[in-house]
PASEBA-1860 file (N, C-alpha, C; in nm, 3 decimals):
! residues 196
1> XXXXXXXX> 3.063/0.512/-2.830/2.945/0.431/-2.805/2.822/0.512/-2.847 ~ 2.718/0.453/-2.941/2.633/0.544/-2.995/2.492/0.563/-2.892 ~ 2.374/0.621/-2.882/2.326/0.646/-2.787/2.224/0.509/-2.746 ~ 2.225/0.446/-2.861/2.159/0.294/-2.827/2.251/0.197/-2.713 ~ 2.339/0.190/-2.730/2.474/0.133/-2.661/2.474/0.163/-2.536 ~ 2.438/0.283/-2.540/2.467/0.361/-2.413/2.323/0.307/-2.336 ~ 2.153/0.323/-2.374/2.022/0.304/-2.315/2.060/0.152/-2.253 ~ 2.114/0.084/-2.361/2.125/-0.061/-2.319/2.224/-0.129/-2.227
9> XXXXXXXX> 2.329/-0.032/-2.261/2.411/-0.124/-2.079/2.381/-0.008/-1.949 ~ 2.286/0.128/-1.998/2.229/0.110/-1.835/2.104/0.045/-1.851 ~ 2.042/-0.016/-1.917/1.968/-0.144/-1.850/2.001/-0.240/-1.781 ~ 2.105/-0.296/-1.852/2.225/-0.380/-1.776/2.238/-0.342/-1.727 ~ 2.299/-0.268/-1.618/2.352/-0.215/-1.490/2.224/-0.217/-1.431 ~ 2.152/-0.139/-1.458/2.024/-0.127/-1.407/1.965/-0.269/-1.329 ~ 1.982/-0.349/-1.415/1.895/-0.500/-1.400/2.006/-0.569/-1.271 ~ 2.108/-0.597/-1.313/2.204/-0.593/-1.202/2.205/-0.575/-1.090
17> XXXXXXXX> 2.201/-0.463/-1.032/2.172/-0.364/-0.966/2.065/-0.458/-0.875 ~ 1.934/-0.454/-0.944/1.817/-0.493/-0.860/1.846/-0.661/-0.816 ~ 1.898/-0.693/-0.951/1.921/-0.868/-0.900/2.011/-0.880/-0.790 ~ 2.137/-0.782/-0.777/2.204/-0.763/-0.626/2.168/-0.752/-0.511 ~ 2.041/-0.672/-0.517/1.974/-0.635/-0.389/1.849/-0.718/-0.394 ~ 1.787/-0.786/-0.440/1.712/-0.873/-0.404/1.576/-0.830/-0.479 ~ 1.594/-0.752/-0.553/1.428/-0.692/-0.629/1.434/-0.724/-0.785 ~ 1.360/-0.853/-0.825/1.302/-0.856/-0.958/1.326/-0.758/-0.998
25> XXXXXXXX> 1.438/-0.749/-1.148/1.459/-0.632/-1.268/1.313/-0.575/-1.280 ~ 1.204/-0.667/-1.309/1.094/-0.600/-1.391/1.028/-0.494/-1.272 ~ 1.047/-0.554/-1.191/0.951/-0.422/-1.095/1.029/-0.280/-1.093 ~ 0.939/-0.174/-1.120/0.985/-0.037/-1.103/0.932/0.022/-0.985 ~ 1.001/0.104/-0.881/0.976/0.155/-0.800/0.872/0.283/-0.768 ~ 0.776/0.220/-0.659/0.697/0.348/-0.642/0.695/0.444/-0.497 ~ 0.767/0.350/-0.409/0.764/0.485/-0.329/0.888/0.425/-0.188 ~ 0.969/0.467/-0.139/1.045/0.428/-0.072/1.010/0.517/0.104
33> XXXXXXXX> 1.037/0.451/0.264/0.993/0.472/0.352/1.108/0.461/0.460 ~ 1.152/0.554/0.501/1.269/0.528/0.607/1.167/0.524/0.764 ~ 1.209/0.424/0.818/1.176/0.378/0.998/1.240/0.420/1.111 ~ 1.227/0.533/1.142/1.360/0.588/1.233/1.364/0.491/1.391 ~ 1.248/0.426/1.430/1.263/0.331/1.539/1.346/0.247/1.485 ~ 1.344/0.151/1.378/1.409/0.038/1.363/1.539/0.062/1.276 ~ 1.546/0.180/1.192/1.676/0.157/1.103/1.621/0.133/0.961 ~ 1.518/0.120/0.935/1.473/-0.010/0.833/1.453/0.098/0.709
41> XXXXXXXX> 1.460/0.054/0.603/1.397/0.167/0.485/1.295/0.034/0.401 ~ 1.218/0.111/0.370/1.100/-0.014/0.325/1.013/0.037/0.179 ~ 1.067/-0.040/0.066/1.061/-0.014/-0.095/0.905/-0.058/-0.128 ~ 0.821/0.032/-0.179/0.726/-0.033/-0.269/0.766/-0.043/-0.418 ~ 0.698/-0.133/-0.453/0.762/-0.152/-0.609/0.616/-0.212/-0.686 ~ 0.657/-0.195/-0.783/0.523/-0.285/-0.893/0.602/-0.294/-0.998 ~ 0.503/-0.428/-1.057/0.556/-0.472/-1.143/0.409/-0.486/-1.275 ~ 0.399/-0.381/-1.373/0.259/-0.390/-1.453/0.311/-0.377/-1.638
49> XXXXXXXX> 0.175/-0.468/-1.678/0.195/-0.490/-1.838/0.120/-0.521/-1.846 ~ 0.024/-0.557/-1.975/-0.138/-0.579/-2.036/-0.172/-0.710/-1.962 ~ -0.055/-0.781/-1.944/-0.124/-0.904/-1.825/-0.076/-0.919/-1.708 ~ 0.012/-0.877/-1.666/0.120/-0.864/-1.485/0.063/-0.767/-1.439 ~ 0.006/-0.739/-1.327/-0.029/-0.632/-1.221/0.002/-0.681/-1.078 ~ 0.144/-0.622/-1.051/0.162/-0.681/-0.906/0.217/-0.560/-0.781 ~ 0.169/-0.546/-0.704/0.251/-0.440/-0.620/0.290/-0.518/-0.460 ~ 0.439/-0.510/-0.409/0.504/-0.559/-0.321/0.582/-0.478/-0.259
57> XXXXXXXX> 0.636/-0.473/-0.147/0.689/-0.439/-0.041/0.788/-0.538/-0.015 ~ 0.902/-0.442/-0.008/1.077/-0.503/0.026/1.137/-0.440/0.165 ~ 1.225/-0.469/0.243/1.268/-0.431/0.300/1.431/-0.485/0.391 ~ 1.444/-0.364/0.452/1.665/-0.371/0.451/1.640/-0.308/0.581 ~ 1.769/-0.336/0.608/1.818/-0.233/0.763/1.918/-0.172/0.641 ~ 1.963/-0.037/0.726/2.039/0.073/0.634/2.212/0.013/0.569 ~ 2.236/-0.060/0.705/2.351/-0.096/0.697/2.366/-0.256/0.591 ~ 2.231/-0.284/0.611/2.237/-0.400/0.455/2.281/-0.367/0.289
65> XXXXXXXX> 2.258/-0.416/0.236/2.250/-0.417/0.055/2.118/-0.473/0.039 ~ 2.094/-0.625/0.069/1.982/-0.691/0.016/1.874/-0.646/0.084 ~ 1.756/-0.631/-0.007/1.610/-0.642/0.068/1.531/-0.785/0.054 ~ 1.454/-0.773/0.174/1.387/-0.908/0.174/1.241/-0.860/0.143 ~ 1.163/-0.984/0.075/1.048/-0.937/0.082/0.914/-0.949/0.183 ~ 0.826/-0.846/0.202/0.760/-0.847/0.300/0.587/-0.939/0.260 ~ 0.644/-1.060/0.291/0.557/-1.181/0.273/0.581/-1.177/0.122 ~ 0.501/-1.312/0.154/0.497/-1.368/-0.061/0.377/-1.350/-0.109
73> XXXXXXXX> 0.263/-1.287/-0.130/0.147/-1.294/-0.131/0.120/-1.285/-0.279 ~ -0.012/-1.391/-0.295/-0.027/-1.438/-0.429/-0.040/-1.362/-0.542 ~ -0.025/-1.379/-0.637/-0.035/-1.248/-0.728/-0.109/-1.115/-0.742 ~ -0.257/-1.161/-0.751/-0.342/-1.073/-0.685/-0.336/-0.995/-0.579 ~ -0.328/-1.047/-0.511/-0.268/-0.975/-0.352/-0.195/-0.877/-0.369 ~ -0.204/-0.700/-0.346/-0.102/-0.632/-0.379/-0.086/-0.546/-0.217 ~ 0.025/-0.491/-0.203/0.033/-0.436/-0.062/0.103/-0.246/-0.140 ~ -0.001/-0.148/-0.113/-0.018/-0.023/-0.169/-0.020/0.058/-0.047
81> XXXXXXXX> 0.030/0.185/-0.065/-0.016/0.295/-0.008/0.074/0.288/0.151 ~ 0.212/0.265/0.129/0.264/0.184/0.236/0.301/0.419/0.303 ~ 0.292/0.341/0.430/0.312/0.482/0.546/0.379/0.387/0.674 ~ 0.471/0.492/0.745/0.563/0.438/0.849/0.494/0.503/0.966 ~ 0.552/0.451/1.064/0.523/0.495/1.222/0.648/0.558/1.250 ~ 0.639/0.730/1.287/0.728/0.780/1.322/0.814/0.711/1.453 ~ 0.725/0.644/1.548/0.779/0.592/1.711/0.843/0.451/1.754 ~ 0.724/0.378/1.646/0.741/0.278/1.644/0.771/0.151/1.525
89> XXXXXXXX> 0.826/0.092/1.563/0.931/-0.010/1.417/0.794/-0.110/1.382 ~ 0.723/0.050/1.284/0.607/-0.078/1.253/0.562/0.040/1.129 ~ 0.538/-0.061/1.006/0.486/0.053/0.871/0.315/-0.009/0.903 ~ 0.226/0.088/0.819/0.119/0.028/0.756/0.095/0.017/0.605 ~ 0.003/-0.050/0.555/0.016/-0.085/0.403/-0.159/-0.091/0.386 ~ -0.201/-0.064/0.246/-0.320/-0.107/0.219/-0.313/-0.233/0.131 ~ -0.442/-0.323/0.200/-0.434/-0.466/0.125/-0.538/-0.481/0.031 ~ -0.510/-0.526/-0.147/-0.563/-0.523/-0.192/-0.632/-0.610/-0.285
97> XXXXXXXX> -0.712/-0.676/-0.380/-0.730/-0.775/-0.416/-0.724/-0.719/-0.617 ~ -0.623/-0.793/-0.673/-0.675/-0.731/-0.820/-0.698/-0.837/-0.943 ~ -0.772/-0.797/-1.019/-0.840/-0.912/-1.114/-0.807/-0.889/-1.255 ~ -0.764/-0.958/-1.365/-0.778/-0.928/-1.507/-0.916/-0.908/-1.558 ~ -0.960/-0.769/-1.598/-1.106/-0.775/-1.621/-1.124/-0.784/-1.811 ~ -1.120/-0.911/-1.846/-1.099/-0.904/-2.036/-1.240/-0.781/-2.052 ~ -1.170/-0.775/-2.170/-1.299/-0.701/-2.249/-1.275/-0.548/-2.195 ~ -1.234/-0.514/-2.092/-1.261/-0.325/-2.044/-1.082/-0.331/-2.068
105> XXXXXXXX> -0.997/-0.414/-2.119/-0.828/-0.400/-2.133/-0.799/-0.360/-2.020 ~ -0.757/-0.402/-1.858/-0.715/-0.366/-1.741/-0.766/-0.458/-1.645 ~ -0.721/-0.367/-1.569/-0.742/-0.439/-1.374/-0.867/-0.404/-1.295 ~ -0.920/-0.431/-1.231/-0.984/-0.389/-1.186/-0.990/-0.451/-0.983 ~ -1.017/-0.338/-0.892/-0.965/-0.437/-0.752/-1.061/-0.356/-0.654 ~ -1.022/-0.430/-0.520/-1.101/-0.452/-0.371/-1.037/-0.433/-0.271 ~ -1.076/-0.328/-0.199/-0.975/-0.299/-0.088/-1.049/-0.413/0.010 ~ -0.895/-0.493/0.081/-0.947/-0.590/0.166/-0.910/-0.539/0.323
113> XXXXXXXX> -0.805/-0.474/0.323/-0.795/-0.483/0.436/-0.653/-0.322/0.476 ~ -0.664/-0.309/0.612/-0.487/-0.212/0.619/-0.462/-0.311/0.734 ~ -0.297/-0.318/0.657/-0.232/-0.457/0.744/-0.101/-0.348/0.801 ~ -0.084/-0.413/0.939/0.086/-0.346/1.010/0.192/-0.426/0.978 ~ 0.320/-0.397/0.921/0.406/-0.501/0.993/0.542/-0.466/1.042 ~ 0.497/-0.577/1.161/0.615/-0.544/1.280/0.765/-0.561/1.222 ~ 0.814/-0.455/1.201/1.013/-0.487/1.162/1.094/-0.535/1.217 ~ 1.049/-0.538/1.355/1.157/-0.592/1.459/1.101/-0.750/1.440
121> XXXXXXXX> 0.945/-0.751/1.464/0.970/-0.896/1.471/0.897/-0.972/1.358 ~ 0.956/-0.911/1.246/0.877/-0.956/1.089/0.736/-1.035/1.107 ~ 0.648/-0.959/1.145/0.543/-1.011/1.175/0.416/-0.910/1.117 ~ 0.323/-0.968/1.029/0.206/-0.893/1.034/0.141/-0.923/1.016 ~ -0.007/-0.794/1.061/-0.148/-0.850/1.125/-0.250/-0.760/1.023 ~ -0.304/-0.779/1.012/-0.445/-0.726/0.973/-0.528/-0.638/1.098 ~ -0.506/-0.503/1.048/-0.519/-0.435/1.197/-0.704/-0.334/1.123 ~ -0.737/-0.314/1.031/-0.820/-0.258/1.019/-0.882/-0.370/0.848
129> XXXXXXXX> -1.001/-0.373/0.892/-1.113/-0.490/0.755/-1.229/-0.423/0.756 ~ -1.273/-0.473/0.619/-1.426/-0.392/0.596/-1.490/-0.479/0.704 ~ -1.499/-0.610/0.743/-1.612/-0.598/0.811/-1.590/-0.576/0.958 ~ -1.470/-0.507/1.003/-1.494/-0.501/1.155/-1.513/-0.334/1.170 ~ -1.525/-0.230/1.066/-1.521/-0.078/1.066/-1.653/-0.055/1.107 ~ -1.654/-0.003/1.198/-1.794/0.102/1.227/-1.785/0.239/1.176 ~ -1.888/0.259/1.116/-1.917/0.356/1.023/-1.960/0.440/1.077 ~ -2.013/0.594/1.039/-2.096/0.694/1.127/-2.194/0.650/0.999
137> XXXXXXXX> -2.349/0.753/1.082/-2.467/0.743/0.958/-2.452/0.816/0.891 ~ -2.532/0.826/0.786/-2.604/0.695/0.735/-2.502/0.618/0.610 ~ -2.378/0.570/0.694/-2.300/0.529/0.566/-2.349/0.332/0.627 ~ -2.330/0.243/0.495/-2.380/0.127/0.564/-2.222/0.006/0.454 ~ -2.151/0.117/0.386/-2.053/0.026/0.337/-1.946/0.131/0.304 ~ -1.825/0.033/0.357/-1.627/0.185/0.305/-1.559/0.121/0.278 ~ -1.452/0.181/0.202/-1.348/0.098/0.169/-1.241/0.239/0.151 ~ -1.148/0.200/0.179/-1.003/0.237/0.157/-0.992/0.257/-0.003
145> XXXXXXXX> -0.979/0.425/-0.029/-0.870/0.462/-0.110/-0.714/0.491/-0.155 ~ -0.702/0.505/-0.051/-0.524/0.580/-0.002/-0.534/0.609/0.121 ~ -0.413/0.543/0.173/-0.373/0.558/0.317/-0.206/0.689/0.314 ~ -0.263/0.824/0.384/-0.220/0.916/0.404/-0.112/0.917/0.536 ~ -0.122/0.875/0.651/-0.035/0.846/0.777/-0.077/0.788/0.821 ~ -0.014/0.833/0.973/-0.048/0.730/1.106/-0.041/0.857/1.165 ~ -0.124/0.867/1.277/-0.134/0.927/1.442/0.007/0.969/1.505 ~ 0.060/1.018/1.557/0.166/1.007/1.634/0.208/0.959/1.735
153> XXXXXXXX> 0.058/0.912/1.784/0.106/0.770/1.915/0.051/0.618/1.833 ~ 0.025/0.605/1.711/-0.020/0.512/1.664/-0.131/0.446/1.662 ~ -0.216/0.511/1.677/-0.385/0.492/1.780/-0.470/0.480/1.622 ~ -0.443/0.604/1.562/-0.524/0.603/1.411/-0.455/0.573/1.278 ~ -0.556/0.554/1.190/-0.506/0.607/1.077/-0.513/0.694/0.999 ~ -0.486/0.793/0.905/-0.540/0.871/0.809/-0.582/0.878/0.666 ~ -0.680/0.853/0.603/-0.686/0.795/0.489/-0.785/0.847/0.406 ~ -0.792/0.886/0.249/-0.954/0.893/0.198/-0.965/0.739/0.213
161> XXXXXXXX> -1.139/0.748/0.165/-1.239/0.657/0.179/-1.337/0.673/0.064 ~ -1.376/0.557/0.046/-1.558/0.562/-0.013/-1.635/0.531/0.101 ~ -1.730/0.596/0.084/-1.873/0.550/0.196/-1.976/0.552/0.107 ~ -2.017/0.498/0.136/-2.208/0.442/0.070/-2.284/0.439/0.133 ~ -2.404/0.520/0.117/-2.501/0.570/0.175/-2.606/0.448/0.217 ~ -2.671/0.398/0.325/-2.726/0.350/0.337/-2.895/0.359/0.255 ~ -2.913/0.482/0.246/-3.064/0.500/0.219/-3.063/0.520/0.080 ~ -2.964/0.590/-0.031/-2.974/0.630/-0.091/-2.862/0.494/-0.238
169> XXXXXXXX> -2.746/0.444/-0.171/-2.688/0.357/-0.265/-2.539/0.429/-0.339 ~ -2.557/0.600/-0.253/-2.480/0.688/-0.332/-2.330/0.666/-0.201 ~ -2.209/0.683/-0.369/-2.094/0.676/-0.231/-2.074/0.802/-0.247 ~ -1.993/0.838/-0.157/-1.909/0.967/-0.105/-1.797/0.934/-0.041 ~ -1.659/1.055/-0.103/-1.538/1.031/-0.079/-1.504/1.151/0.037 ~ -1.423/1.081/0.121/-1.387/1.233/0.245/-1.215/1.151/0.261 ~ -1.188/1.271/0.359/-1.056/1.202/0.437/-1.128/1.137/0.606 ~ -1.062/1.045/0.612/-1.133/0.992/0.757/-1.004/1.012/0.825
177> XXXXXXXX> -1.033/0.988/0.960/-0.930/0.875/1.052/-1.004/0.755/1.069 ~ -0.944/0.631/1.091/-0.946/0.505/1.176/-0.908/0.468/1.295 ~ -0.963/0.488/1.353/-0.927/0.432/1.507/-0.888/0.274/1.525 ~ -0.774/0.260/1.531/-0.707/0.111/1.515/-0.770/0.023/1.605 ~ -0.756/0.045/1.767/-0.846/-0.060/1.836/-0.978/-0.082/1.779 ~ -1.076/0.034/1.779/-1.214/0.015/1.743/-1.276/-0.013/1.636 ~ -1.148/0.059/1.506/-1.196/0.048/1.363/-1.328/0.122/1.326 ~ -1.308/0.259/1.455/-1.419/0.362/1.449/-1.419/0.500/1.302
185> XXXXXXXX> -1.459/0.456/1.210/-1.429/0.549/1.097/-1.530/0.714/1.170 ~ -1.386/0.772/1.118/-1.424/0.952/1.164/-1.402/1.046/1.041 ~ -1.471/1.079/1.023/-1.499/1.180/0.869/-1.493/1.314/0.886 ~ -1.370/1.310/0.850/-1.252/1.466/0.849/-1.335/1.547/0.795 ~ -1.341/1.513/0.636/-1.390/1.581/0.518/-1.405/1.556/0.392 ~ -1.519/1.604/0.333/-1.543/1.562/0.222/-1.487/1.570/0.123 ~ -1.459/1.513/0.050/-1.368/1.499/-0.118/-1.509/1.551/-0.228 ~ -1.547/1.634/-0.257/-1.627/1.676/-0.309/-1.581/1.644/-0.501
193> XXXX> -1.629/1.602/-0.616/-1.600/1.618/-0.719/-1.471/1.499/-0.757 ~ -1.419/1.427/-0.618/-1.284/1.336/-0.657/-1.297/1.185/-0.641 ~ -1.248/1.114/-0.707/-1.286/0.955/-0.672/-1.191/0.917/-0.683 ~ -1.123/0.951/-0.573/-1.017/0.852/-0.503/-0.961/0.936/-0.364
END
């Protein structure tokens, strides 16, 4: 079998493979999450090309094959930056909004929200939004770059950020926490020189 023969039936297998377990061939995997409360292992995947930009979240108990997916959300809609709860049978995800921008060739997007969802009882909420975050001064607008963990009793989150200066228009990147009840943003430290 010459080495073309060979690239092409592990595609086949390959494609297989995903159509067995429940994940669209085209999506390639970006980051996989084991749940030690629930059992659960929980797949991010995307699926991108000069016009498809999609990122989704799958998920299995160990003792399954198939993954199901975690909601159907519209194309745009991508669920990124997925982190588990060591205690409790619950991941978090960042929610995002993304657009075909013609003319610059790419995507361009909006952090909307960090959503939980419950494994045990396939359920999720929108637990942190730009407009319910209280900010420290003089920041007067943030958004979610990358979500880093969770707390160990589940209280925060850990994440960079943009903040935007109220007086000045200028953002600045740090690592925060989020305080989940309050959506009290706390500014670890500054990301000096990085944008993201």
């Amino acid at each position: 079998m010459s080495d073309n023969e060979t690239v092409e039936k592990l595609k086949r297998e390959m494609e297989e493979i995903k159509r067995a377990i429940g994940i669209e061939p085209d999506f390639r995997p970006l980051a996989t999450v084991y749940n030690p409360a629930s059992g659960i292992i929980v797949a991010s995947v995307e699926r991108y090309s000069s016009e498809v930009f999609e990122r989704r979240l799958f998920f299995r108990h160990t003792s399954e094959r198939v993954y199901r997916p975690i909601d159907t959300p519209a194309p745009d809609i991508h669920y990124d930056n997925l982190v588990t709860s060591a205690t409790q049978p619950v991941i978090y995800y960042a929610v995002n909004s993304f657009i075909k921008r013609e003319g610059i060739g790419g995507f361009s997007g909006d952090w909307l929200s960090i959503d939980r969802f419950d494994l045990a009882r396939q359920v999720a909420e929108s637990v942190i939004t730009q407009d319910g975050l209280q900010l420290p001064e003089p920041y007067s607008r943030a958004w979610v770059s990358e979500v880093f963990g969770v707390s160990p009793d589940d209280s925060s989150i850990f994440c960079s950020r943009g903040l935007e200066r109220r007086d000045t228009g200028k953002s600045h990147y740090g690592v925060c926490s989020i305080e989940l009840c309050l959506q009290r943003v706390a500014l670890l430290s500054q990301l000096e020189a990085i944008w993201f």
